[in-house]
C-alpha positions, -999 to +999 in steps of 0.1 A: +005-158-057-026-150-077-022-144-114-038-107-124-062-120-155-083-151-150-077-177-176-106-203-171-112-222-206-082-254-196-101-287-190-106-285-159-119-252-156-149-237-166-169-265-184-196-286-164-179-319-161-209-343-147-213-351-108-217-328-076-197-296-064-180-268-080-159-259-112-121-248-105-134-214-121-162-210-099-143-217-069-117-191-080-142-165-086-160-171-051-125-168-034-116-140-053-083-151-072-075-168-107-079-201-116-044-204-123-040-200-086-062-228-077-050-254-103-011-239-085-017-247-053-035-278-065-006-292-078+022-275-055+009-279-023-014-307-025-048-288-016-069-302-046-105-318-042-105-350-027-124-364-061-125-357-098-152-364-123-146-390-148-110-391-132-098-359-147-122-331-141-119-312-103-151-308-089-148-291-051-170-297-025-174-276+006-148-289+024-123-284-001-134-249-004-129-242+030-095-254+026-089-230-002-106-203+022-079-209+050-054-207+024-062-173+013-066-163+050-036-174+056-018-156+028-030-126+031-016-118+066+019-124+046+024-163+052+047-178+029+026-198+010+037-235+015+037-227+053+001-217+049-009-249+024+003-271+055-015-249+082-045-252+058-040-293+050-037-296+089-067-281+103-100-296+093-127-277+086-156-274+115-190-282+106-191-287+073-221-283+050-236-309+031-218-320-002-245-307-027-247-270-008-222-250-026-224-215-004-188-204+002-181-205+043-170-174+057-130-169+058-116-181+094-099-161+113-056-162+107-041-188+132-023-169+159+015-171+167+048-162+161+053-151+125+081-156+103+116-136+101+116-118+066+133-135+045+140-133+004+109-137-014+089-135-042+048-121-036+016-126-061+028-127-099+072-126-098+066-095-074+102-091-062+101-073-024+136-086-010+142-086+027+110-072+041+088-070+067+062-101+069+034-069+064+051-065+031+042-099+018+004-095+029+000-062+014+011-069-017-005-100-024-044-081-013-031-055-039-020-081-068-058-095-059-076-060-062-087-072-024-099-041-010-111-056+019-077-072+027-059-047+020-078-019+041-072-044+074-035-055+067-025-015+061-047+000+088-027-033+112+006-020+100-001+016+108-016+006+140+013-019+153+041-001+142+032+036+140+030+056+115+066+066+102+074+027+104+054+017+088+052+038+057+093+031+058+096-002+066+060-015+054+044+005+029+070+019+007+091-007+004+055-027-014+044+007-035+085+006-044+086-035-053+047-029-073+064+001-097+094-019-106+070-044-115+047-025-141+082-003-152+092-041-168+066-054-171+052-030-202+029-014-179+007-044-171+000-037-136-006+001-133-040-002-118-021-023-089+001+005-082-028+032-086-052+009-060-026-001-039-013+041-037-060+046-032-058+027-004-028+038+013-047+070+012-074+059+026-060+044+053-038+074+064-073+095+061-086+071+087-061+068+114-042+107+115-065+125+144-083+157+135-069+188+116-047+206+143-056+244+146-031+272+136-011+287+159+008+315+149+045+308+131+037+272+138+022+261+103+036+241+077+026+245+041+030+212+019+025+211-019+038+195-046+057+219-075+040+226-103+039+198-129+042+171-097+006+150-092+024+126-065+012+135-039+010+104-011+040+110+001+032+146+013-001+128+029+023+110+048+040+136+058+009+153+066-004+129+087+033+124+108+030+158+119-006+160+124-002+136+148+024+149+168+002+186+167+017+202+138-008+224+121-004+217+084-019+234+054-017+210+029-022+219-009-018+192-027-006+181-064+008+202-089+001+235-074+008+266-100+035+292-089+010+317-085-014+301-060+017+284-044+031+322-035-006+328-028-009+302-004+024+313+016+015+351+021-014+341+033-004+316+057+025+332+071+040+293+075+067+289+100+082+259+067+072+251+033+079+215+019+082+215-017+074+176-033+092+168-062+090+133-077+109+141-108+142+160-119+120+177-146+101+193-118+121+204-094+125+241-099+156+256-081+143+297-086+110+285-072+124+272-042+148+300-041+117+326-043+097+312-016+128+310+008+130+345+005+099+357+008+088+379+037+060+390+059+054+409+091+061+441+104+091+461+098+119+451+121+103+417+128+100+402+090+103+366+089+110+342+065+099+305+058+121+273+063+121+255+028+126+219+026+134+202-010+112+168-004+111+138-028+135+123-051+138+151-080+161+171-057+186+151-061+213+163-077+196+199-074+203+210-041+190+242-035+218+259-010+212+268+022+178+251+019+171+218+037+165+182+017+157+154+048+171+124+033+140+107+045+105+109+063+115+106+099+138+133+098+113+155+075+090+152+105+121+160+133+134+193+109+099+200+107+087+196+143+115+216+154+108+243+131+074+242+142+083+245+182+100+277+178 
């Protein structure tokens, strides 16, 4: 939808064409997205001003601003956006100010009802997501818009409708996975989407996973990423999974060094260790290998961790007779399990 740089100097822009009401670039500044979205949907969807200075210039009044308003409420909850330009074309602003007051309304509240079956479909700037979840469309378009605010609500909704393993597998990662392919061909123009996007997806999990569980003896779960690895939301997820179903989890973080890794497991006693890997160049098989065997208790009762291999740089580097959960729902059933004794 929105274009990621604001271009404002065409025509109809940013000058001061003569008469009442806004610019198109101040209108796109007040609401947040590019100019270059406006002047789209002006000419796509037929929600331009009802007049233009000297015949050529847009100047937007209040009511065409709240127009423009509905239409980014309306997109942001994942609307396709012609559906939402005829929503927005259809309902006529209440109460509208007086032409030569320019204060931006506050944004309505999305219209209520049955949303749309995913379907193929292209989100903000040639953001390919495929056959997604409506969510998806949302999500990504707040995150193409640096909309914090948007984007807190629409992934905090998703967590709380559809729990939280759906939702990162059906919701969230399929929009963090669409966002890298983007920036990978894109020469790396849209590496601060991915690094917001992945900041707020933090955030969120931070806000909805209930308090730290308490250890209980061979119940606890170490998590860390190998040395080398800094992803680390992932392992939050997986964090917050099992914290929620009252799995006491240690969790450790990016790029841990071997030494404090082995540190962290003597001292823990862990009943599992997960070991993140991202990349192939990270994954270490004798690291894995040394932490599956190391031991701890008293003679005749020594016990030994269960090691999962997490994250893509396992593959092809299958540790045997260690575990690698082909995804996050069974991560959390292998590690549950482990966990009840």
């Amino acid at each position: 939808m929105a274009a990621l740089t604001e271009n404002g100097g065409h025509g109809d822009g940013e000058g001061a064409p003569p008469g009442g009401g806004l610019t198109t670039g101040e209108v796109a500044r007040r609401l947040g997205v590019a100019p270059t979205t406006v002047r789209t949907w002006d000419r796509r969807y037929g929600l331009g001003p009802d007049s233009r200075a000297d015949g050529r210039h847009r100047r937007w009044t209040a009511g065409d601003v709240a127009r423009l308003e509905r239409m980014c409420a309306l997109t942001a909850t994942g609307l396709p956006p012609a559906e939402a330009a005829r929503l927005a074309r259809a309902e006529e602003p209440q109460a509208a100010p007086p032409a030569h007051e320019t204060a931006v309304a506050s944004v309505p509240a999305p219209a209520r009802g049955p949303r749309p079956a995913p379907a193929r479909s292209r989100a903000g700037s040639g953001l390919r997501l495929g056959d997604v979840r409506q969510e998806c469309r949302g999500i990504a378009r707040a995150a193409l818009r640096l909309d914090a605010a948007a984007l807190d609500r629409l992934l905090l909704a998703a967590i709380t409708e559809h729990g939280l393993v759906a939702a990162w597998t059906e919701v969230i990662m399929p929009t963090l996975q669409a966002v890298g392919r983007k920036w990978e061909t894109s020469g790396e123009k849209y590496v601060e989407v991915e690094h917001f996007l992945s900041w707020h997806v933090s955030g969120a999990l931070r806000r909805t996973v209930p308090d730290t569980v308490a250890d209980r003896p061979g119940a606890t779960t170490v998590l860390a990423c190998v040395p080398g690895e800094n992803h680390t939301l992932a392992l939050e997820v997986l964090s917050a999974a099992l914290t929620e179903r009252g799995v006491p989890v240690r969790m450790f973080g990016g790029a841990l060094p071997v030494e404090s890794l082995v540190a962290a497991v003597r001292r823990t006693g862990p009943a599992a260790v997960g070991l993140w890997a991202q990349s192939r160049t990270t994954a270490s098989r004798p690291l894995a290998q040394h932490v599956a065997g190391m031991e701890w208790g008293v003679r005749g009762a020594r016990r030994k961790p269960v090691v999962l291999t997490l994250g893509p740089g396992w593959a092809g580097r299958a540790v045997a007779g260690l575990a690698r959960p082909a995804g996050l729902a069974e991560a959390v059933a292998v590690l549950e399990s482990v966990a009840a004794g």
